[in-house]
C-alpha positions in Angstrom: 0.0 0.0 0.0 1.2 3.5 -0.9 1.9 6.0 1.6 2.5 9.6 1.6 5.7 10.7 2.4 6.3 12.6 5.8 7.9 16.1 4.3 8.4 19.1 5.8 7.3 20.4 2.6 3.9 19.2 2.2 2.6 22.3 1.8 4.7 23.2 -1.3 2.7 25.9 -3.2 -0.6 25.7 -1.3 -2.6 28.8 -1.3 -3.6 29.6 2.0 -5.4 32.5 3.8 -5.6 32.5 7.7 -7.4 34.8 9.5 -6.6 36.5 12.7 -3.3 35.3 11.2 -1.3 38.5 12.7 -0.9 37.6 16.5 -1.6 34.2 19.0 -2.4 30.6 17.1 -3.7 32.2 14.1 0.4 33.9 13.9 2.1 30.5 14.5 -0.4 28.7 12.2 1.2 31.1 9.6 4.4 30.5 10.1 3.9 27.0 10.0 2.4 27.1 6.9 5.4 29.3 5.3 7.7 26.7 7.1 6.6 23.8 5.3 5.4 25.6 1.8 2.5 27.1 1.7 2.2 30.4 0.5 0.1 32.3 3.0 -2.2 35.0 3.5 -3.2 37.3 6.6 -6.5 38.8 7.4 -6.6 40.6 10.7 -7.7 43.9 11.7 -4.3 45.2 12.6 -1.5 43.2 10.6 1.8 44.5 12.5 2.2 41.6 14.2 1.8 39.1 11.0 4.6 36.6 10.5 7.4 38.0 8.1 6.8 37.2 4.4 2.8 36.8 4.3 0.6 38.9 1.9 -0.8 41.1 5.1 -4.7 42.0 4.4 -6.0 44.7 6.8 -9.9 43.3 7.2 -12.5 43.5 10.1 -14.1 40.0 9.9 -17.4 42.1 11.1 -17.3 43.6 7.8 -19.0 41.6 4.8 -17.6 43.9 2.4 -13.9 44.4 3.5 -13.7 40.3 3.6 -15.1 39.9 0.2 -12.5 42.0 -0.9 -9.4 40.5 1.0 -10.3 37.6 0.3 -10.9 37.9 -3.7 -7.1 40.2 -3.4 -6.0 37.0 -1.5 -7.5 34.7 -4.2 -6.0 36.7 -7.2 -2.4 37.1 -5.7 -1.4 33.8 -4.6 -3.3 32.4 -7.6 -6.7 30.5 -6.2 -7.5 29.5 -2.5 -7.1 26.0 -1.5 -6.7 25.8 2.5 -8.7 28.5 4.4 -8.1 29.0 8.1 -10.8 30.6 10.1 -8.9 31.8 13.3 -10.4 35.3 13.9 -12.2 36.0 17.1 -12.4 37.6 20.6 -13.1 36.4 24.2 -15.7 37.1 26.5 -16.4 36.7 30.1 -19.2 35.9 32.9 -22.5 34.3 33.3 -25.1 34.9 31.1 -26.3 37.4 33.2 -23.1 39.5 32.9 -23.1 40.6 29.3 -25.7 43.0 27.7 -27.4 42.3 24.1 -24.7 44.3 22.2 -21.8 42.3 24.0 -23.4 39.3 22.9 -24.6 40.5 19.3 -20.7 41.9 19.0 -19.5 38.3 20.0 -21.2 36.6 18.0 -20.9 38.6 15.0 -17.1 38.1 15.0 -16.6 34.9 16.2 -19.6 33.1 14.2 -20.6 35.1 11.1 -17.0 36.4 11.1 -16.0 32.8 9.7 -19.7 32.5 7.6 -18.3 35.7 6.1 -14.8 34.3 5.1 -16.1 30.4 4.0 -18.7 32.5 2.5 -16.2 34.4 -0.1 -13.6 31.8 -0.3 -15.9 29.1 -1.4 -16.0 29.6 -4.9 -12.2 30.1 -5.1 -12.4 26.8 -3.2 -14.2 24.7 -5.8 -12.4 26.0 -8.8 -9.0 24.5 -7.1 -11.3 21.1 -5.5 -12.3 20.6 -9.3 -8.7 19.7 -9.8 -7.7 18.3 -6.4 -10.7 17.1 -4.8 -10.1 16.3 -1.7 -6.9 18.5 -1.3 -9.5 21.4 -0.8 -9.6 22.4 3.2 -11.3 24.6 5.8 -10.1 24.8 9.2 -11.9 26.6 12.2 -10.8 27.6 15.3 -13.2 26.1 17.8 -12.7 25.7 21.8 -13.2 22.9 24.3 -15.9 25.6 25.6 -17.8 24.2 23.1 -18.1 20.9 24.4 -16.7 21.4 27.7 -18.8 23.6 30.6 -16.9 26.2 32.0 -17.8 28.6 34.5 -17.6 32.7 33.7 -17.4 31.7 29.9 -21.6 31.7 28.9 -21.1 33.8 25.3 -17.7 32.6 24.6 -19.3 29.0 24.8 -22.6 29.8 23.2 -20.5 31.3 20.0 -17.9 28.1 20.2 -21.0 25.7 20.2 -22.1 27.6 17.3 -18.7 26.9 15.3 -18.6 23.5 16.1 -21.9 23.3 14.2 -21.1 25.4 11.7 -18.4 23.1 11.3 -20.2 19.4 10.9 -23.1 21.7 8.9 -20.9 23.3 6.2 -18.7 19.3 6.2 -21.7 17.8 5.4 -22.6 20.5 2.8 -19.4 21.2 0.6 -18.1 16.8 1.3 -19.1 16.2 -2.4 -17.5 19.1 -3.7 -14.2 18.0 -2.8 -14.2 20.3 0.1 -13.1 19.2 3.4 -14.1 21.0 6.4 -13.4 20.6 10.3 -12.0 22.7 13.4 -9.6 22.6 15.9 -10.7 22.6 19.6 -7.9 24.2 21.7 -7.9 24.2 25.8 -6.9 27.2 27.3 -3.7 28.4 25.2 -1.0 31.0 26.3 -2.8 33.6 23.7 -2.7 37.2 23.9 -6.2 37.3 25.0 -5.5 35.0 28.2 -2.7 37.5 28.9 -5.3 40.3 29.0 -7.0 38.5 31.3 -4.8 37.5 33.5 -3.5 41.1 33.3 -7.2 41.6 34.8 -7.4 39.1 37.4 -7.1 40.7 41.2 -4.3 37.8 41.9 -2.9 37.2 38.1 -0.3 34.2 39.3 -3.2 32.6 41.5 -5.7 32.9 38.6 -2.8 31.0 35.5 -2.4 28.5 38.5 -5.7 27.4 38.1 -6.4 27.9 34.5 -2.9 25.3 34.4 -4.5 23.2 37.4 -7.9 22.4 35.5 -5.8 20.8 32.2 -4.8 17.5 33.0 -1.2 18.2 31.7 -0.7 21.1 34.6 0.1 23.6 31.6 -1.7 26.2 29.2 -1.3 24.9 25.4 1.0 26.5 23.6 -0.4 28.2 20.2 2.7 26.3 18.1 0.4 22.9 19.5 -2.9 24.4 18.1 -0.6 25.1 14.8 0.6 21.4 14.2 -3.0 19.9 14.4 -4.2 22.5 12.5 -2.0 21.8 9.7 -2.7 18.3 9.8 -6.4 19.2 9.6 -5.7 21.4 6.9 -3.0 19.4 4.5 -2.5 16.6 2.2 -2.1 13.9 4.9 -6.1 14.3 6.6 -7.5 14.0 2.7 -9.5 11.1 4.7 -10.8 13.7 7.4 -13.6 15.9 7.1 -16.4 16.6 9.7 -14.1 16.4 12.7 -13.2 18.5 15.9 -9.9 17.7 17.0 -9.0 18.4 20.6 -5.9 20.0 21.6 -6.7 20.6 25.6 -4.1 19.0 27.5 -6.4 16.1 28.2 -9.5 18.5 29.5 -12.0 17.0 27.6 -11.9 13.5 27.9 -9.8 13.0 31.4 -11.0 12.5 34.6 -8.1 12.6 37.0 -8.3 12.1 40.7 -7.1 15.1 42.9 -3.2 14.8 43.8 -2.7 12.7 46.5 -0.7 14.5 49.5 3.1 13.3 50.3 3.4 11.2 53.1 
């Protein structure tokens, strides 16, 4: 039985377009790309922080029109789409109690229709290159464990990750016979920008990143270059068998059910 070959350059000449691609995982997904081929992409709001050597798109993913357009200059510069990253969103935080309707209409709009908006645009590109490599053809979301994972102070962030997630086995089932592939990454909580913010917030900062580490099985945050690796796999040659999935990168959060540590005699 043939097998493909483990390269670092299995990439090679893949048109890509990440969003959020200018800090945190959507940065190191990026550069992983570029690393092993790919030529890549960045939509973000504010593109200073992009990875060295991407075509850098100033967009708001909350604006249809802007992301039509980055997408199509995208499209037209690196010569089609075929691997579409949707990494773009924000945080929020409380109960359900603690955010007002604009909070969660603002949330929502980026992190949900913020990735309807880019699939949205980049699907045609998408089936013009899955006519010729069906099956090569990929989108990618950036989900969360809060989607499938209750966590307390995290209502809207959850409610927009369960969205995603469904988004995601929706638009699979959808676009499978077109040669498009589609299917999202579900990080735990990763050493991001955003968590610094909040941490930056937190009355005791050290106590609270001792207890987001504490509730991952592995005693550690994930590191965005982790997200990056399963997000390539997800999005390359070697998952042409994968579409429909949610792949968890969460230190074990999901699935593990540890007993406390036991004290030292």
């Amino acid at each position: 039985m043939s097998r493909l070959p483990h390269t670092a350059r299995d990439f090679e000449g893949v048109p890509a377009l990440v969003t959020g691609g200018a800090s945190g995982i959507g940065a190191a997904v990026a550069a992983l790309l570029m690393e092993r081929g790919a030529r890549v992409a960045v939509l973000d709001r504010d593109t200073e922080g992009a990875p060295e050597g991407v075509l850098a798109l100033e967009a708001d993913v909350a604006d249809d029109a802007a992301v039509r357009a980055a997408v199509d200059r995208a499209a037209d510069e690196l010569g089609g789409l075929q691997a579409v990253i949707g990494n773009a969103g924000i945080g929020a935080a409380g109960t359900v109690e603690d955010n007002d309707d604009a909070e969660w209409q603002r949330v929502l709009d980026i992190n949900v229709l913020g990735l309807v908006r880019t699939d949205r645009a980049a699907l045609p590109h998408l089936r013009r290159t899955a006519a010729e490599r069906p099956g090569e053809v990929s989108i990618t979301h950036t989900c969360s464990i809060a989607a499938t994972a209750g966590l307390p102070q995290r209502a809207l962030y959850s409610a927009s990750k369960g969205a995603v997630l469904s988004l995601t086995l929706a638009m699979a089932a959808d676009h499978v016979r077109e040669g498009i592939r589609v299917n999202c990454v579900n990080p735990g909580t990763a050493d991001t920008p955003w968590i610094g913010r909040l941490l930056d917030a937190a009355p005791d900062p050290e106590a609270e990143r001792a207890a987001l580490e504490a509730r991952q099985p592995t005693g550690r945050l994930v590191r965005a270059e982790e997200v990056a690796d399963a997000v390539a796999y997800l999005a390359g040659p070697r998952a042409a068998a994968v579409t429909g999935t949610a792949l968890a990168v969460d230190g074990g959060m999901q699935g593990l059910r540890l007993r406390p540590p036991q004290p030292a005699d």
